[in-house]
C-alpha positions in Angstrom: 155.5 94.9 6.5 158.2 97.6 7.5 160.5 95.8 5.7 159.0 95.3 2.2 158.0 99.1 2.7 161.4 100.2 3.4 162.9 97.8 0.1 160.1 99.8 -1.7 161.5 103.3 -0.9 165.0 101.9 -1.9 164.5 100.5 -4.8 162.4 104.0 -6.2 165.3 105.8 -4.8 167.6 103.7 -6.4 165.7 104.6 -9.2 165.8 108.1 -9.0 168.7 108.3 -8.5 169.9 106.3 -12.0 168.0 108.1 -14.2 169.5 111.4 -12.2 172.6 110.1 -12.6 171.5 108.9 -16.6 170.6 112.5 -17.1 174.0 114.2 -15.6 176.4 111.9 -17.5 174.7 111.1 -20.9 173.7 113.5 -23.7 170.6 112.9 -26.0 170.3 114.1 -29.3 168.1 113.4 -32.6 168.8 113.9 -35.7 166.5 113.8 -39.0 166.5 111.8 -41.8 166.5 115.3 -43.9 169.7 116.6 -41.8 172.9 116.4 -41.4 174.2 116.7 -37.8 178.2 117.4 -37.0 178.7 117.2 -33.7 181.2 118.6 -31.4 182.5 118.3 -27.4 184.2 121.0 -26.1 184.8 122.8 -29.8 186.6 120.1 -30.8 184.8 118.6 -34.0 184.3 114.8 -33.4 182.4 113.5 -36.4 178.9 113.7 -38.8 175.7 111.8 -37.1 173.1 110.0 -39.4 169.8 110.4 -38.7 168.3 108.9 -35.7 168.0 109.2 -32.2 172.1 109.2 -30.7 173.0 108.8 -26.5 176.3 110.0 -25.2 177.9 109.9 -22.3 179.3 112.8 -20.6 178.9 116.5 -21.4 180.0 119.2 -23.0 178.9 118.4 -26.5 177.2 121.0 -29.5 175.4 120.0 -32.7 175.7 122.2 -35.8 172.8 120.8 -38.3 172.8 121.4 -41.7 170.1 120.9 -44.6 171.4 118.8 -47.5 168.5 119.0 -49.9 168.7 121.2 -52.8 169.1 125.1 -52.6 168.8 128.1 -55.0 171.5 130.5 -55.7 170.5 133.4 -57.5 172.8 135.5 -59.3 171.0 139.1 -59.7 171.3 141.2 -62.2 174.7 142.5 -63.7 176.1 144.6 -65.8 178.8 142.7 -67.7 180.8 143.8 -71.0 181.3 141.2 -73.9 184.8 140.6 -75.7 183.3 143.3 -78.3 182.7 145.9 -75.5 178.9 145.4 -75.2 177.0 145.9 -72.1 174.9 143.1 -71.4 173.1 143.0 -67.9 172.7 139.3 -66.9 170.9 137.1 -64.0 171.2 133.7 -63.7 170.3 130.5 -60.8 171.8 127.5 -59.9 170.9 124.7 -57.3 173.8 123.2 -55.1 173.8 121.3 -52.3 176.0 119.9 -49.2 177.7 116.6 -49.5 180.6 116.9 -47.5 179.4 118.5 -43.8 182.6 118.8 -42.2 184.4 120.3 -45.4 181.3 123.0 -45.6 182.1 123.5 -41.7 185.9 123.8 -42.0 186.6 125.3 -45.4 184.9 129.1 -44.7 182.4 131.3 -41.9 180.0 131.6 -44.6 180.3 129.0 -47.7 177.4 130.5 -49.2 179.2 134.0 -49.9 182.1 132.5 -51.1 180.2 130.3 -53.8 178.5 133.3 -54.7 181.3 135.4 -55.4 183.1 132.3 -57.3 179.8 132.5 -59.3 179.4 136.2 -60.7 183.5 135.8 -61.0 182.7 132.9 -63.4 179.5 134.5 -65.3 182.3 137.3 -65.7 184.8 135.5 -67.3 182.6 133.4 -69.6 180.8 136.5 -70.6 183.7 138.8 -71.2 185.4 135.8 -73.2 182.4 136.3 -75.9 181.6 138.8 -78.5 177.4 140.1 -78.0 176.1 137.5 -80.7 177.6 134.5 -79.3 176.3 135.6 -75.6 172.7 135.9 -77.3 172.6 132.7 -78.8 174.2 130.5 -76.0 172.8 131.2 -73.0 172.5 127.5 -72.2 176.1 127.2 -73.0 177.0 129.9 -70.7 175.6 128.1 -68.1 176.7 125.0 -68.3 180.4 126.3 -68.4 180.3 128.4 -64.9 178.9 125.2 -63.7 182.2 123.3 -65.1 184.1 126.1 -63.6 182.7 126.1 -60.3 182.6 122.4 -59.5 186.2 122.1 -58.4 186.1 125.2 -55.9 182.2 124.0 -54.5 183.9 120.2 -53.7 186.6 122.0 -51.5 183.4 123.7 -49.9 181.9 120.6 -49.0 179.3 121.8 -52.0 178.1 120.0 -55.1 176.6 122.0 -57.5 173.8 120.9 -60.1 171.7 122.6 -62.9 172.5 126.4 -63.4 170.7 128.5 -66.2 170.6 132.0 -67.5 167.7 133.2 -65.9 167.4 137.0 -68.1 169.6 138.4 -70.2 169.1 142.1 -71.5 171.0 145.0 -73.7 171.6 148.4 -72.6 169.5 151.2 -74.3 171.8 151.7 -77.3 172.8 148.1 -78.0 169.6 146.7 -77.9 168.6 149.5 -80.6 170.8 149.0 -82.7 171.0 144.7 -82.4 166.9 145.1 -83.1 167.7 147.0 -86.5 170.7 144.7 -87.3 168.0 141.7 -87.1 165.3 143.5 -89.0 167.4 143.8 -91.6 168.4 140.0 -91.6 165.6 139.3 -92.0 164.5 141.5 -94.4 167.5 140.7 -96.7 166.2 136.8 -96.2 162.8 138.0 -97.4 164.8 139.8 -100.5 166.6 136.7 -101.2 163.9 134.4 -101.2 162.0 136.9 -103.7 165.0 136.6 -105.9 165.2 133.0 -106.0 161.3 133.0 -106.7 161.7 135.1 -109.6 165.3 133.6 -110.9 162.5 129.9 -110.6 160.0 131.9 -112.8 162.6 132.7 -115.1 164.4 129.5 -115.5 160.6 127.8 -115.6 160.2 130.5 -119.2 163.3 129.3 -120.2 162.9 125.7 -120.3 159.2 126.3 -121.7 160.4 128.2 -124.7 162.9 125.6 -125.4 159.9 122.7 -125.5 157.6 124.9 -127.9 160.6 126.3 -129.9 161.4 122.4 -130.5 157.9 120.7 -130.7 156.2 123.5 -132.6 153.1 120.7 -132.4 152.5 121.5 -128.6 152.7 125.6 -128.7 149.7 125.5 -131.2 148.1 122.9 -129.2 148.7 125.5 -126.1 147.0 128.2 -128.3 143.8 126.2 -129.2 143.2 125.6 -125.4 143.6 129.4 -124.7 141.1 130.1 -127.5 138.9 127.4 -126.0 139.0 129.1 -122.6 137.8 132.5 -124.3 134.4 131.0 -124.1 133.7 132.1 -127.9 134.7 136.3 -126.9 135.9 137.5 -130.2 138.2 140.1 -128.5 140.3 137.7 -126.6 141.8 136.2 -129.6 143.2 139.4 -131.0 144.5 139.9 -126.9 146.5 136.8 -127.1 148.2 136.9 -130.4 149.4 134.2 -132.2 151.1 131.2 -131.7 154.5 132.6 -133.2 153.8 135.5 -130.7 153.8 133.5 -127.8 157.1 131.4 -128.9 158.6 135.0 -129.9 157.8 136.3 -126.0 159.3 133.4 -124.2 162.4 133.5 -126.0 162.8 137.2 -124.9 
């Protein structure tokens, strides 16, 4: 009976003293499926986990996790000049997000900064290379060339950027005055022009009319008649409308 008590005691001991042993010499670490994990050992950088549950043995190690989903970066708004010297102030957004952990890790202290500063340097440039007009009527364009611009110094960030857009766009006090009057009188002038083209129609349609009646002579009388006939018998109207020679007379004016 001692004995098989005694084998007991060793065996749990034996126990203990594994898992003791497990827990001194090997690391534990889990990582999720939404993460990305780059682990180290005594600040040396070793290599990216996937996600799962990961045993090492020894000590000494450190995991820096990352989130690779998608992520905002705003661009608040800026006062920027066009190629014309206009003050436009701008804001804009773009999503980017991690693909290359150890590149984000190693490239800067603080990716995010740098991305942001390599995106108002960008919105500069593409807005300074414009005159006003073009800026206000390309906004999508803008964006997609700072994304264009930007994708080669994100990738050495470990960073891949996606959709960017110009989020507002506004004039200063005096520009936008004067671009509203500019426009109302676009559009006024369109409103001019189509009046003119109305009334050259009208004109051209007398024309063409006075031709017909001054070569089937037939028709104008005919055109007379039915006039009469819409007088509804008033004596007066007649004398109001003339003759037929007076008509032909007024549309060849």
């Amino acid at each position: 009976m001692n004995i098989i008590l005694e084998t007991i005691i060793t065996l749990a001991l034996a126990w203990i003293a594994v898992a003791v042993l497990k827990h001194c010499f090997y690391t534990s670490y889990t990582v999720g499926e939404y993460e990305s994990a780059v682990l180290f050992r005594h600040g040396k950088l070793l290599r990216v986990l996937g996600a799962g549950r990961h045993r090492l043995l020894g000590g000494g190690y450190s995991l820096t996790r990352l989130d690779p989903r998608w992520t905002e970066l705003v661009l608040n708004g800026q006062e920027f000049l066009t190629a014309d010297r206009a003050g436009v102030r701008i804001s804009a957004v773009m999503s980017y997000r991690i693909v290359d952990p150890l590149a984000y890790l190693e490239a800067s202290g603080c990716p995010e900064a740098v991305l942001h500063s390599a995106a108002q340097v960008a919105l500069r440039e593409v807005v300074g290379g414009r005159e006003l007009a073009a800026v206000i009527d390309r906004k999508s364009g803008l964006a997609d060339e700072i994304t264009t611009m930007l994708k080669a110094e994100a990738a050495a960030l470990g960073i891949e950027i996606g959709r960017a857009a110009i989020r507002d766009l506004s004039l200063a006090g005096d520009i936008r005055r004067v671009y509203t009057e500019a426009l109302t009188a676009r559009e006024r002038s369109k409103i001019t022009l189509e009046e003119a083209r109305a009334e050259a129609a009208a004109i051209r349609t007398l024309g063409n009319a006075a031709r017909v009646f001054e070569n089937h002579p037939a028709l104008l009388e005919l055109k007379f008649l039915e006039a009469l006939e819409k007088a509804d018998g008033n004596l007066t109207q007649p004398l109001a409308l003339g003759t037929a020679n007076h008509w032909l007379g007024f549309l060849k004016k």
